[in-house]
VEXDREN-2710 file (C-alpha; in Angstrom, 1 decimal):
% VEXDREN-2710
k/r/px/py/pz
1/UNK/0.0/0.0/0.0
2/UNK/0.9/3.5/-0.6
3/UNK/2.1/5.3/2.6
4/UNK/0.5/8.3/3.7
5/UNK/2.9/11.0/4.6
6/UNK/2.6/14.4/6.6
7/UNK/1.7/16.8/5.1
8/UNK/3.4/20.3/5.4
9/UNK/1.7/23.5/5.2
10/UNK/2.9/27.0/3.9
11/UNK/4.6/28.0/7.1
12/UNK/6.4/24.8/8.1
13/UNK/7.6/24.2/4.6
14/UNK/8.7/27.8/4.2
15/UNK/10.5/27.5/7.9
16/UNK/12.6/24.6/6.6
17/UNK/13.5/26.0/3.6
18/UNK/13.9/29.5/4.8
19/UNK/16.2/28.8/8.2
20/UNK/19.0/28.1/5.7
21/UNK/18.4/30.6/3.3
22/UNK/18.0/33.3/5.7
23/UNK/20.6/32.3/7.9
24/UNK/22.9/33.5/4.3
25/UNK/22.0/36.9/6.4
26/UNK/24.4/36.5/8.4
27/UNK/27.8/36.6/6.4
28/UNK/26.6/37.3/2.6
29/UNK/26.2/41.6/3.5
30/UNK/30.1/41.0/4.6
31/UNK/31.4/39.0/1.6
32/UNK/29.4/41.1/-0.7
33/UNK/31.2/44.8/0.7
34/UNK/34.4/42.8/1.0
35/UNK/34.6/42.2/-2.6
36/UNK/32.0/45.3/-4.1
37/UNK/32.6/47.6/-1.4
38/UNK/29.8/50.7/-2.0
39/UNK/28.0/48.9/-5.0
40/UNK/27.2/45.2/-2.2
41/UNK/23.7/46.2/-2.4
42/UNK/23.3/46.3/-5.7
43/UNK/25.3/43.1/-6.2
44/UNK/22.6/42.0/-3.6
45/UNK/19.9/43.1/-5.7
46/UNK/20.9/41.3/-8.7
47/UNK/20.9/38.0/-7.0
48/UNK/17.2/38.8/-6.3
49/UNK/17.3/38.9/-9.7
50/UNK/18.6/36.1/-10.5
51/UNK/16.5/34.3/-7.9
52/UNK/13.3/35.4/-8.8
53/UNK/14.0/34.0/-12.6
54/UNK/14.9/30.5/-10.2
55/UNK/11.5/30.8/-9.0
56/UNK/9.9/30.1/-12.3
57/UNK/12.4/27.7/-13.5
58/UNK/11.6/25.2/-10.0
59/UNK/8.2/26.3/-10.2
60/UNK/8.1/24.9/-13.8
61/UNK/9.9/21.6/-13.4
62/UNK/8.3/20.6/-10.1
63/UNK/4.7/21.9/-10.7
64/UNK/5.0/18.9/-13.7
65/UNK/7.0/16.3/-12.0
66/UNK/5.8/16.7/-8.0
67/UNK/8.2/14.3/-6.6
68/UNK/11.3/14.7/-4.5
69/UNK/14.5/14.7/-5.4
70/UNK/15.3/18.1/-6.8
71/UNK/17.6/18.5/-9.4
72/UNK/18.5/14.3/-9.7
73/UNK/14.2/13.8/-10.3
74/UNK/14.0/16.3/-12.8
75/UNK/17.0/14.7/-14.7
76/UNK/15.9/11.2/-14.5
77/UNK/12.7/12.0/-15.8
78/UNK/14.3/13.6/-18.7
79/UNK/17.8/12.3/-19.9
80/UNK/19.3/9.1/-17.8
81/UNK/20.1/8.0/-14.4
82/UNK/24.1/8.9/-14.8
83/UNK/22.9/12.8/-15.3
84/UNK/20.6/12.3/-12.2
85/UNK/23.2/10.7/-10.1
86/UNK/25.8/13.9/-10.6
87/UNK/23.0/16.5/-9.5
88/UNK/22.6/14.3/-6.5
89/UNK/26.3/13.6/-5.5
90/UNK/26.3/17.3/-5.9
91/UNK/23.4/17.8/-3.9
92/UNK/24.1/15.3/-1.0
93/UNK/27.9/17.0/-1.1
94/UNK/25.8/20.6/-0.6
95/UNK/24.0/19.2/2.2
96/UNK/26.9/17.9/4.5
97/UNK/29.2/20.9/4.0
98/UNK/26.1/22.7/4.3
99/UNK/25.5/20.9/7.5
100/UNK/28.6/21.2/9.3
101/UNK/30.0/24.1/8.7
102/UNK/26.5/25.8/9.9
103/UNK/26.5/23.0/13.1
104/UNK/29.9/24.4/13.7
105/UNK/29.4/28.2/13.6
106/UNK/26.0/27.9/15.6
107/UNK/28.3/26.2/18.5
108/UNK/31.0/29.5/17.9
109/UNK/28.2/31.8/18.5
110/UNK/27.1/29.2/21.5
111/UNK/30.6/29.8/23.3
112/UNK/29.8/33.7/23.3
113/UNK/26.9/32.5/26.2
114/UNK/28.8/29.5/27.4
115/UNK/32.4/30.0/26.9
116/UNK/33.0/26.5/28.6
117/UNK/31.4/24.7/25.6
118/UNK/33.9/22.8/23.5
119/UNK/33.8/23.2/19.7
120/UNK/34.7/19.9/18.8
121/UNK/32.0/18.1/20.7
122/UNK/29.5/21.0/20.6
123/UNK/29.2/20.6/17.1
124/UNK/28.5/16.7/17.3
125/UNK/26.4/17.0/19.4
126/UNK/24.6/19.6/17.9
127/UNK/24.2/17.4/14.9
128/UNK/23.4/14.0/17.0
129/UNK/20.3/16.6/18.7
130/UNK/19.0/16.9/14.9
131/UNK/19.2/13.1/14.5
132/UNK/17.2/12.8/17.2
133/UNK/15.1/15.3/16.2
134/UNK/14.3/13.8/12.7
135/UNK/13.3/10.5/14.0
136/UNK/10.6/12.0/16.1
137/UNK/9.2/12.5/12.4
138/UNK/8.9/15.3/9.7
139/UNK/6.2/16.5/12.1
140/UNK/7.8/17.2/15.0
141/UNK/11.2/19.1/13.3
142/UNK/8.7/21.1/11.3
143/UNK/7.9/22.7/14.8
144/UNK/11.0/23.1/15.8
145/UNK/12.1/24.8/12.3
146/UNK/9.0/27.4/12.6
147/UNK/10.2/28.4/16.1
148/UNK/13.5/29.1/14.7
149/UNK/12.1/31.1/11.7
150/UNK/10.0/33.2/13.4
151/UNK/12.1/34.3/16.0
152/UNK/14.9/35.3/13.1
153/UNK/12.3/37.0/11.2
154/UNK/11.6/38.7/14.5
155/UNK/15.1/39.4/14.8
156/UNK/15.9/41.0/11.3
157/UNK/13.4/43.3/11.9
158/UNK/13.9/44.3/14.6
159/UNK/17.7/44.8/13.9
160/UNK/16.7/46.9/10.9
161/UNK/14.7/49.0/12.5
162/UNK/17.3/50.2/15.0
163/UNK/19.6/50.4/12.7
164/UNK/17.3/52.3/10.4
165/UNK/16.6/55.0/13.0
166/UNK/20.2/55.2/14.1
167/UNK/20.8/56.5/10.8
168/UNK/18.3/58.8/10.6
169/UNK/19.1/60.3/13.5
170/UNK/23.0/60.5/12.8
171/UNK/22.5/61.2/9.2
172/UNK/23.7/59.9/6.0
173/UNK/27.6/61.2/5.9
174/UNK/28.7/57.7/6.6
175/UNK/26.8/56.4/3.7
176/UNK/27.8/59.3/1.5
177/UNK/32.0/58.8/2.7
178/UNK/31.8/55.3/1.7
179/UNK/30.0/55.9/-1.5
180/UNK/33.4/58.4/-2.3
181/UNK/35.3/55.7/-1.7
182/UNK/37.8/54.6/-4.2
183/UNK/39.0/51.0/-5.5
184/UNK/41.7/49.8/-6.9
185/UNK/39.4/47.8/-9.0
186/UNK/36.8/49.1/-11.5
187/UNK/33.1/49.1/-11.0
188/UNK/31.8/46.4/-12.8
189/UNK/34.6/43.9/-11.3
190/UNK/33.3/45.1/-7.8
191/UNK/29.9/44.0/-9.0
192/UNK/30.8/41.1/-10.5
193/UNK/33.0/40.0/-7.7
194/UNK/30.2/41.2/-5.3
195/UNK/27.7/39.2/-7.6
196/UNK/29.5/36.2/-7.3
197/UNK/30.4/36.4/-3.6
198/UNK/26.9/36.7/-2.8
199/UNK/25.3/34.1/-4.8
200/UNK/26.2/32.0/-1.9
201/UNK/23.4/33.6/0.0
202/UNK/21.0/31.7/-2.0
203/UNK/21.7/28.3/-0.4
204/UNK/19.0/26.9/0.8
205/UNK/16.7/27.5/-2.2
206/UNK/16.7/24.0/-4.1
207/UNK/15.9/22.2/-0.5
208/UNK/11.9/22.7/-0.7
209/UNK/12.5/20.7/-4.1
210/UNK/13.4/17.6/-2.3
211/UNK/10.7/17.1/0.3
212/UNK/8.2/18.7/-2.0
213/UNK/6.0/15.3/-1.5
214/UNK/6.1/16.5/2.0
215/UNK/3.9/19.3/0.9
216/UNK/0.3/19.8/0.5
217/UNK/-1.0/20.9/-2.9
218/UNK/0.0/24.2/-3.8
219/UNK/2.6/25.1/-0.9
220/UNK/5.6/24.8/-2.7
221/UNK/5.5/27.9/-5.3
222/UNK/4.7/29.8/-2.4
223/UNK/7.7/28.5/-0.6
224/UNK/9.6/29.7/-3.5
225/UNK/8.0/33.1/-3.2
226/UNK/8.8/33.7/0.6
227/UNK/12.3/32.4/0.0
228/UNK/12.6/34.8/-2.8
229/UNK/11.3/37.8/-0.9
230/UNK/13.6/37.4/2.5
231/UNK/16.5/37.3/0.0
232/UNK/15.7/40.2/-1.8
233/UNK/14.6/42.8/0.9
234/UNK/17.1/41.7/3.7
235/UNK/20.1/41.1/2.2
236/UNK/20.5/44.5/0.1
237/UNK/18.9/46.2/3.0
238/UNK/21.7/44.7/5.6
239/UNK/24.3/46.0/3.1
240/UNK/22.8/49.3/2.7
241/UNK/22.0/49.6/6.8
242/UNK/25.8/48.4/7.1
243/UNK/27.4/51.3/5.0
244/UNK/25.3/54.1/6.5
245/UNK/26.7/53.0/9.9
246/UNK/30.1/52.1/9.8
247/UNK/33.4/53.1/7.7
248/UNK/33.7/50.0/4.6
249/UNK/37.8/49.9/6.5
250/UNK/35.6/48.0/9.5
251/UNK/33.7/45.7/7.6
252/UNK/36.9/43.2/7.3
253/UNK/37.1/43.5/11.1
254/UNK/34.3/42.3/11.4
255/UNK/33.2/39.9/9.0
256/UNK/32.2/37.0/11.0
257/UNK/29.5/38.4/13.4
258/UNK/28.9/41.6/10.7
259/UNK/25.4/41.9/12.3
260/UNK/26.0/41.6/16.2
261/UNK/28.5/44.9/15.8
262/UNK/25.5/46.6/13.7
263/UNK/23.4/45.8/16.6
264/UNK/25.8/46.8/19.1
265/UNK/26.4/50.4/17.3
266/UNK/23.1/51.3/17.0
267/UNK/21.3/49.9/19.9
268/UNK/23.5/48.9/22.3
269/UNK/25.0/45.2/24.0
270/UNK/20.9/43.7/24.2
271/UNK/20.7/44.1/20.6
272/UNK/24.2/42.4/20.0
273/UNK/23.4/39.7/22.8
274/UNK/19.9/39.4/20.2
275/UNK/21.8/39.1/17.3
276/UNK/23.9/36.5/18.6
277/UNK/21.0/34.0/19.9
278/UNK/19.6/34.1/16.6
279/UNK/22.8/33.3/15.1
280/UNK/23.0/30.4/16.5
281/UNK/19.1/29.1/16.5
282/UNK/19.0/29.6/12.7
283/UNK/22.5/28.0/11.9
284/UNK/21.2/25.5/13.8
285/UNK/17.8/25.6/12.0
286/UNK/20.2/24.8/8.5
287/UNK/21.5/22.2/10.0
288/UNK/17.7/20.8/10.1
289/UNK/17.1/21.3/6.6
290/UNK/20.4/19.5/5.6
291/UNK/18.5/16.7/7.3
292/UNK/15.4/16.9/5.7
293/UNK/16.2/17.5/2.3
294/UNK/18.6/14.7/2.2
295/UNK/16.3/12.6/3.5
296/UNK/13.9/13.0/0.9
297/UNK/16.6/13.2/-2.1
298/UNK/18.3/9.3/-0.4
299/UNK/14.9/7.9/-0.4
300/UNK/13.9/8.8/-3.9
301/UNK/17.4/7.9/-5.2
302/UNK/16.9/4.1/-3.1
303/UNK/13.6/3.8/-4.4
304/UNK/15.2/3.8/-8.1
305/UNK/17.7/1.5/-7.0
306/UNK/20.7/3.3/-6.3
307/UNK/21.6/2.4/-2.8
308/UNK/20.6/-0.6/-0.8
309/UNK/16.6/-1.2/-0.3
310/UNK/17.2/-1.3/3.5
311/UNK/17.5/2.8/3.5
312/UNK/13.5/2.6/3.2
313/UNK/12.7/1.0/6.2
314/UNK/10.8/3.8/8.5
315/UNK/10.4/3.9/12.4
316/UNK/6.7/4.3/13.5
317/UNK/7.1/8.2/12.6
318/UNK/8.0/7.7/8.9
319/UNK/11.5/8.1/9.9
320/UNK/13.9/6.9/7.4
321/UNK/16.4/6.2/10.3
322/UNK/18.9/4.4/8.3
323/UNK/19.3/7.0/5.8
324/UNK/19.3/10.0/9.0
325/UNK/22.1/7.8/10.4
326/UNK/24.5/7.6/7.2
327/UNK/24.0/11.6/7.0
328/UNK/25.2/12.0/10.5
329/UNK/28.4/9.5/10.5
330/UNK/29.1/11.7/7.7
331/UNK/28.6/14.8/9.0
332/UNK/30.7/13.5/11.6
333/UNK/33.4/12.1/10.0
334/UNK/34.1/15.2/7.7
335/UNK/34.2/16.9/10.6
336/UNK/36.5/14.7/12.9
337/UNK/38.9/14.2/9.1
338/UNK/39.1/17.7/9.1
339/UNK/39.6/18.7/12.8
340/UNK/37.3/21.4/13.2
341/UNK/39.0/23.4/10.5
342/UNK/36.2/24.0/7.9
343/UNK/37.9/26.4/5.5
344/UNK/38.5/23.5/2.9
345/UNK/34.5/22.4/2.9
346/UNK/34.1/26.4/1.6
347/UNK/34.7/24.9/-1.8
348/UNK/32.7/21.8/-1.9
349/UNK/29.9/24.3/-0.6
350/UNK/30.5/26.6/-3.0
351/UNK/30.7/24.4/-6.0
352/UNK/28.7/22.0/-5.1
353/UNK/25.4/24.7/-4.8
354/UNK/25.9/26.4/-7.7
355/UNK/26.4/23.1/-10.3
356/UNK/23.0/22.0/-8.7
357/UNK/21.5/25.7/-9.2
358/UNK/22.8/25.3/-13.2
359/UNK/21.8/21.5/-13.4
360/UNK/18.3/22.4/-12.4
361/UNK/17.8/25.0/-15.5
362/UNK/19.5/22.6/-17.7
363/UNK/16.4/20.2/-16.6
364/UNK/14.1/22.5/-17.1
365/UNK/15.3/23.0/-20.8
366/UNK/15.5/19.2/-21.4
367/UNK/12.0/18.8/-19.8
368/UNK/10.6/21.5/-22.2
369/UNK/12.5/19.7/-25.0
370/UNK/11.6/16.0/-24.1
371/UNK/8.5/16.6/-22.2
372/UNK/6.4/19.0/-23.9
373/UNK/3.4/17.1/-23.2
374/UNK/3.5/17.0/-20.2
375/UNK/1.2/19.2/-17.9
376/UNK/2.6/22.0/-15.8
377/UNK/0.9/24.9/-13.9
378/UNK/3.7/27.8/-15.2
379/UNK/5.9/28.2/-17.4
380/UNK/9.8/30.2/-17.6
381/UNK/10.6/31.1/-21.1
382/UNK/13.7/29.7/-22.7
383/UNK/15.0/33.5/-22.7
384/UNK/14.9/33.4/-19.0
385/UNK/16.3/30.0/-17.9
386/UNK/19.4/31.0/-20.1
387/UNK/20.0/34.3/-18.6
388/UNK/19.6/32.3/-15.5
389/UNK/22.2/29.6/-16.4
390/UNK/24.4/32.7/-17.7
391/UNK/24.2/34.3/-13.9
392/UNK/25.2/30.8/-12.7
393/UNK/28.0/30.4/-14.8
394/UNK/29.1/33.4/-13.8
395/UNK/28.8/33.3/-10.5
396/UNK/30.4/30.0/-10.1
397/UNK/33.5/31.8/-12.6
398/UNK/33.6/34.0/-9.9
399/UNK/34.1/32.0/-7.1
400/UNK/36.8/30.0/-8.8
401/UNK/38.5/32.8/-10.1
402/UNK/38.3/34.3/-7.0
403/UNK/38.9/31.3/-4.8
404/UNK/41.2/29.1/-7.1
405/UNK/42.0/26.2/-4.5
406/UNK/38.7/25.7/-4.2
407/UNK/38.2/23.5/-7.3
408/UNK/41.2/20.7/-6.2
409/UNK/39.4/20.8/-2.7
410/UNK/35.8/20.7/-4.5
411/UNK/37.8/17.4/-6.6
412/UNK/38.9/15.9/-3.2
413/UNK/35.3/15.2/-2.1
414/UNK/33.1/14.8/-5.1
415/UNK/35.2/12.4/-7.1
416/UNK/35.1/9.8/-4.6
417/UNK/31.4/10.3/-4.0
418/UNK/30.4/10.2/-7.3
419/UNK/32.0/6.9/-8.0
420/UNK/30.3/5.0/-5.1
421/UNK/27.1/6.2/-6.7
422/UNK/28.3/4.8/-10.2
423/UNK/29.0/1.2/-9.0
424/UNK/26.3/1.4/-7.0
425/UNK/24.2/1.7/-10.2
426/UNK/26.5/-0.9/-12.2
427/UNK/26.1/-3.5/-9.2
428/UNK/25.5/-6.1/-11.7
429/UNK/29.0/-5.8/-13.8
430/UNK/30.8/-5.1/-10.3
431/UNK/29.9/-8.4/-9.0
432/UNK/30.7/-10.2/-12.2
433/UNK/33.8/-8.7/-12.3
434/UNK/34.4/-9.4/-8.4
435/UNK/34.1/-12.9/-9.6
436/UNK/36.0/-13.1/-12.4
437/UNK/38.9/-11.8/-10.0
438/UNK/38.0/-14.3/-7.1
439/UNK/38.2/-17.7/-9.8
440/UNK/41.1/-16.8/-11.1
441/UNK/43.1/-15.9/-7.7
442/UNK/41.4/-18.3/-5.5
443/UNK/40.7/-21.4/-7.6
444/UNK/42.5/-23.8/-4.9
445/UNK/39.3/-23.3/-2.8
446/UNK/37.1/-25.0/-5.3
447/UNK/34.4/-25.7/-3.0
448/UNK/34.1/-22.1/-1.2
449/UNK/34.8/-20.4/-4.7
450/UNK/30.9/-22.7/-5.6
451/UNK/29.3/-21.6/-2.9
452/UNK/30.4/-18.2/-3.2
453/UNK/29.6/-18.1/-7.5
454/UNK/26.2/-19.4/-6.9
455/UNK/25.2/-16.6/-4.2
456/UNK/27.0/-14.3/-6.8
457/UNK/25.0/-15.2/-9.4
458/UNK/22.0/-15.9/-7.5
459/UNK/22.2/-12.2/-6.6
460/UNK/22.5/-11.1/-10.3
461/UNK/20.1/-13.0/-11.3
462/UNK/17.2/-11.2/-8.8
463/UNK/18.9/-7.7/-9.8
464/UNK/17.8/-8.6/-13.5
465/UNK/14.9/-10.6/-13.1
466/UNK/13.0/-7.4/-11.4
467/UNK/10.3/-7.1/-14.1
468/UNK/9.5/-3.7/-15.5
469/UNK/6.1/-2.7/-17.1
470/UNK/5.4/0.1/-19.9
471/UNK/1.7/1.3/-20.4
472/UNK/1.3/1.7/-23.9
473/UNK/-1.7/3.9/-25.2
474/UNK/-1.0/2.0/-28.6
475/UNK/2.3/3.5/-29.5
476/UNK/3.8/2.8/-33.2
477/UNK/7.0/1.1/-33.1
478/UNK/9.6/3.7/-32.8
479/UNK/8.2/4.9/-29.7
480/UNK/8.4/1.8/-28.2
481/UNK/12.0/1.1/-29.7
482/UNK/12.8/4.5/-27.8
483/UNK/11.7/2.9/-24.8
484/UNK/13.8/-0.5/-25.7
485/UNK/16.8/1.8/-25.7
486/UNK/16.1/3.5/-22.5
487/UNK/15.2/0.2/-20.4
488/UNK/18.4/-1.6/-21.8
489/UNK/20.9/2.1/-21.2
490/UNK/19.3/2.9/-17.3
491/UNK/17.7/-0.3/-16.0
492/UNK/19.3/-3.7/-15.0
493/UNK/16.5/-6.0/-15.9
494/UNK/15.4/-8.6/-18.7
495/UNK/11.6/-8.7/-18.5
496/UNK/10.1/-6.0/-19.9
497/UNK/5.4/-6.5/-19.8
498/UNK/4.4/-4.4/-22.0
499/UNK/0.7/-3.7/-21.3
500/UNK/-2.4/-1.6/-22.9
501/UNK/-5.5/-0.7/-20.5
502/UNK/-8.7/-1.2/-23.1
503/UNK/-12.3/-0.3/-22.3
504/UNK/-15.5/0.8/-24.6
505/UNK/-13.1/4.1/-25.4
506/UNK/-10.1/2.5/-26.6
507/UNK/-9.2/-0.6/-28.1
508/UNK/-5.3/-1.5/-29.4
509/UNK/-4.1/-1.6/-32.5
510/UNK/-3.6/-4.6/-34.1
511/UNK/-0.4/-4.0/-35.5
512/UNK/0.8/-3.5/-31.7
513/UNK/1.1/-7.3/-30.7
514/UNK/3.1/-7.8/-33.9
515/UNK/5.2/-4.5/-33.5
516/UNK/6.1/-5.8/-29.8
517/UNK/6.7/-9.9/-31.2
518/UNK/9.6/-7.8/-33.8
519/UNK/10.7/-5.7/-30.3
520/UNK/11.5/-9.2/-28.8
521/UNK/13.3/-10.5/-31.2
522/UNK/15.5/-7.6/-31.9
523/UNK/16.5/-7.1/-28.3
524/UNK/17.0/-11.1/-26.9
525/UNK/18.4/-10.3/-23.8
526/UNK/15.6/-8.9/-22.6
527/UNK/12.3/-10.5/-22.4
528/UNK/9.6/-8.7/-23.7
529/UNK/5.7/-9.9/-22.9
530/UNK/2.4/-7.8/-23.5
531/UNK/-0.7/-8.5/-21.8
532/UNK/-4.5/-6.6/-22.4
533/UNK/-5.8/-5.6/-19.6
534/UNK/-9.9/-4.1/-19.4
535/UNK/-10.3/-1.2/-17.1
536/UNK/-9.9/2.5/-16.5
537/UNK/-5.7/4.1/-16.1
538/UNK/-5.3/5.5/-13.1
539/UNK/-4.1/5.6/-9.3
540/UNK/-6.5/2.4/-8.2
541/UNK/-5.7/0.0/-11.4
542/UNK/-1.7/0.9/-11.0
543/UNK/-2.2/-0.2/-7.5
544/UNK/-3.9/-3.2/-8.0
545/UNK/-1.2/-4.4/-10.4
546/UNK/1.3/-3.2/-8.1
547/UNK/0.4/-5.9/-5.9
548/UNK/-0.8/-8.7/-8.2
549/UNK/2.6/-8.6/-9.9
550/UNK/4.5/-7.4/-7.2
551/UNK/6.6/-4.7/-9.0
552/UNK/7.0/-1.4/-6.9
553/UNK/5.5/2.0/-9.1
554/UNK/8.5/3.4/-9.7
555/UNK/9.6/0.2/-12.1
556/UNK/6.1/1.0/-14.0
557/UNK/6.3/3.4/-17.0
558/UNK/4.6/5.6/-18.9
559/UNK/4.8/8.4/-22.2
560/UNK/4.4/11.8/-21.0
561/UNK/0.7/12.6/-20.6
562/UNK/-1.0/15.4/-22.4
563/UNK/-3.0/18.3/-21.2
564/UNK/-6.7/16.1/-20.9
565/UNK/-5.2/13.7/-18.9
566/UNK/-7.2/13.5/-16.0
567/UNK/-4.6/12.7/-13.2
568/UNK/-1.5/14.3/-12.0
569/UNK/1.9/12.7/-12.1
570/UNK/2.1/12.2/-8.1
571/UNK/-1.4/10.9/-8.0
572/UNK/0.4/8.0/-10.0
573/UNK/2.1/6.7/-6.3
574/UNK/5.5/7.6/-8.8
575/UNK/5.4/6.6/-12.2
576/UNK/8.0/7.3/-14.3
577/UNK/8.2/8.7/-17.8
578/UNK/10.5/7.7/-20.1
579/UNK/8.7/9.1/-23.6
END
């Protein structure tokens, strides 16, 4: 049966979501003056921008393929499991860096109010307490992320507001020194760099993607929206606050608790002490959504096969504990490998954001390419999604150029990672090879080297004997050639039912059971069946042969639907389409 899951409403979501991208805040008003001095608002102001084309794009894609899985779902659904595999190494590398690096600040801000707390074992535990958290269930760490949010929200506000009226009642000379200011560098490299610098603060923004199924209907454009907005009025705002107040000289000074020195210049220590507790409730809070949105990314990625089917076992909360605890032991380990010094994981943060940012709107031009069919409430012109990709592109220039050692570090992690997830796909030539190499080097052992082949092969043989099934609507025989070619390049199977729902409305061709017999015989390792079937397509008959033939949804298949089609894609308990 199809589980019934949680589902999140428009503050929750947003809170989840919005704790890391708000907690950019922080640091991305410093970066941005550090690099675009007087012009770091309107660096700022062109990652709104940039953002509020984003909002379209991930409205586009996710309003026509509701599922989670971010960036990896939108490429599998429209060019091949390898593509879908890089955005989610990419993603899952985003998410840890993203994770400790925020447990890890959260715990410096910590030590301000408890200067006897170590940093070291602060951090993990700060990290084991969201563990924890999760397995009380989606429900539960919602709550928890909605406390957070609101009292940051609270916190901005309020911080602006004093700031605000400090400067009108000290005046705008500040501002209008710094404005005078000269640079070694030229303007638009101070915006560029500025641009690129602050891109960063838009972390955060591809996470409600990958628990959207955690969503109710309609919740998760307006995620998008309130995401969008925070970014865009607080960030530039910060930045503009922050040069009316204080010389740009001081900004370097202070980089690291930018905000807590605003607060302490224009309202005094309880503003700073303020500043501080939020600091470390909403780096905390990312740390929450590193949780969930992995979460939901592993389990979509295990229900296609990639990692072990164990990952999908839930607690009585719909807990995915097994996949909660491989996040933390690896949250932990980077940290403990790297010994609290987190400089290095900059670049896999950096890097690893942005390529999912760019592979998003390269899915959303494949889906509009492969998938036109297919139903979706907006749209983002091509125009749009390639000025958006252009921003991207240069914003991850930037940060290379800017950064250089970044990319070897970025290397270190994701090369590694990103091979695990290739043999876990190729599992099937992996073991063959692994014994190939145990006959030839162990052959004395005759007996164990049996025993040992037949659970090999044994094990191969239920990886390729999962059957898959294709609903065909009557397709002509290149279509279903097409989806030969996709089964035998992405699946590891050889049984492929090919099946066609008639009722008074529709009947099949007859040239279709001939067209599938000529399939058969020109792919023989896989084979190919086709079975009528009266009824009605929908949610109820894909569950009813769900569990007559025992094959899970997602190893069901259809073409993309067109506009009359009466059901939505999630209403399919996840479908796949592969024309």
């Amino acid at each position: 049966m199809m589980s019934t899951h949680t589902k999140l409403s428009e503050l929750p979501a947003t809170a989840i979501c919005g704790n890391d991208i708000s907690s950019s805040c922080l640091y991305v008003s410093a970066l941005s003056i550090l690099y675009a001095g007087q012009y770091a608002w309107i660096s700022l102001l062109l990652v709104g921008g940039t953002l509020f084309l984003f909002r379209k794009i991930y409205g586009e894609v996710v309003g026509a393929l509701p599922l989670n899985g971010g960036a990896y779902n939108v490429l599998l659904n429209s060019a091949n499991k390898s593509a879908a595999s890089l955005a989610a190494c990419l993603t899952i590398l985003s998410y840890v860096a993203t994770s400790v690096i925020s447990a890890n600040e959260a715990i410096h801000y910590a030590v301000s109010f408890f200067p006897s707390v170590p940093i070291m074992m602060g951090t993990v535990g700060l990290l084991l307490l969201f563990f924890l958290l999760n397995l009380l269930g989606l429900k539960e760490s919602s709550k928890a992320a909605v406390i957070i949010f609101i009292i940051h929200l609270v916190t901005l506000v309020a911080l602006c507001g004093v700031c605000g009226w400090y400067v009108f009642t000290h005046g705008v000379s500040q501002f209008s020194i710094n404005f005078a200011t000269k640079s070694e560098h030229s303007i638009s490299f101070q915006l560029f760099a500025g641009f690129a610098a602050a891109m960063l603060g838009i972390s955060g923004f591809e996470s409600s993607a990958n628990y959207v199924e955690e969503q109710d209907r309609g919740v998760f454009p307006k995620t998008l929206r309130n995401m969008w907005l925070i970014v865009t009025v607080f960030n530039p705002l910060i930045a503009l606050l922050a040069l009316s107040i204080m010389p740009i000289g001081e900004v370097h000074n202070h980089e690291a608790s930018l905000l807590a020195f605003m607060g302490e210049r224009s309202g005094g220590h309880w503003l700073a002490w303020l500043v501080s507790l939020d600091a470390m409730l909403v780096l905390s809070g990312a740390v929450l959504t590193s949780f969930v949105g992995v979460s939901g990314l592993m389990k979509r990625m295990t229900l296609d096969r990639i990692f072990p089917q164990f990952f999908l076992k839930e607690n009585g909360r719909q807990a995915p504990y097994y996949i909660l605890f491989l996040f933390f032991a690896l949250c932990v380990a980077i940290l403990l490998s790297t010994n609290g010094n987190l400089q290095a994981l900059a670049g896999v943060y950096t890097i690893s954001f942005l390529s999912v940012m760019g592979l998003f709107g390269i899915g959303n031009l494949l889906l509009k390419l492969r998938r036109k069919r297919l139903p979706r409430p907006e749209k983002a012109t091509v125009g749009s999604v390639l000025l958006a990709l252009l921003a991207v592109g240069l914003a991850l220039s930037g940060n290379v150029m800017l950064n250089p050692k970044y990319v070897w570090v970025f290397f270190e992690y994701f090369i590694p990672t990103f091979l695990i997830a290739l043999m876990m796909m190729d599992r099937s030539l992996i073991l063959t090879g692994f014994l190939s190499v145990i006959l030839y080097f162990f052959r004395p052992l005759k007996r164990s080297i049996e025993r040992l082949t037949s659970w090999t092969n044994q094990t191969i043989k239920e990886i390729n004997d999962q059957e898959f099934v294709f609903f065909s609507k009557g397709d002509d025989i290149a279509s279903l050639n097409r989806v030969m070619i996709y089964i035998q390049s992405n699946e590891e199977t050889n049984r492929l039912r090919i099946v066609t729902i008639e009722n008074e409305h529709f009947k099949a061709p007859e040239h279709l059971h001939r067209d599938i017999e000529t399939l058969d015989r020109a792919y023989p390792e896989i084979d190919v069946s086709y079975e009528r079937i009266n009824g009605y397509f929908g949610p109820e008959l894909i569950q009813e042969l769900c569990e007559k033939w025992c094959i899970p949804t997602n190893f069901m298949f259809i073409g993309s639907p067109g506009q009359r089609f009466q059901y939505r894609v999630e209403e399919l308990g996840g479908v796949r389409l592969i024309i």
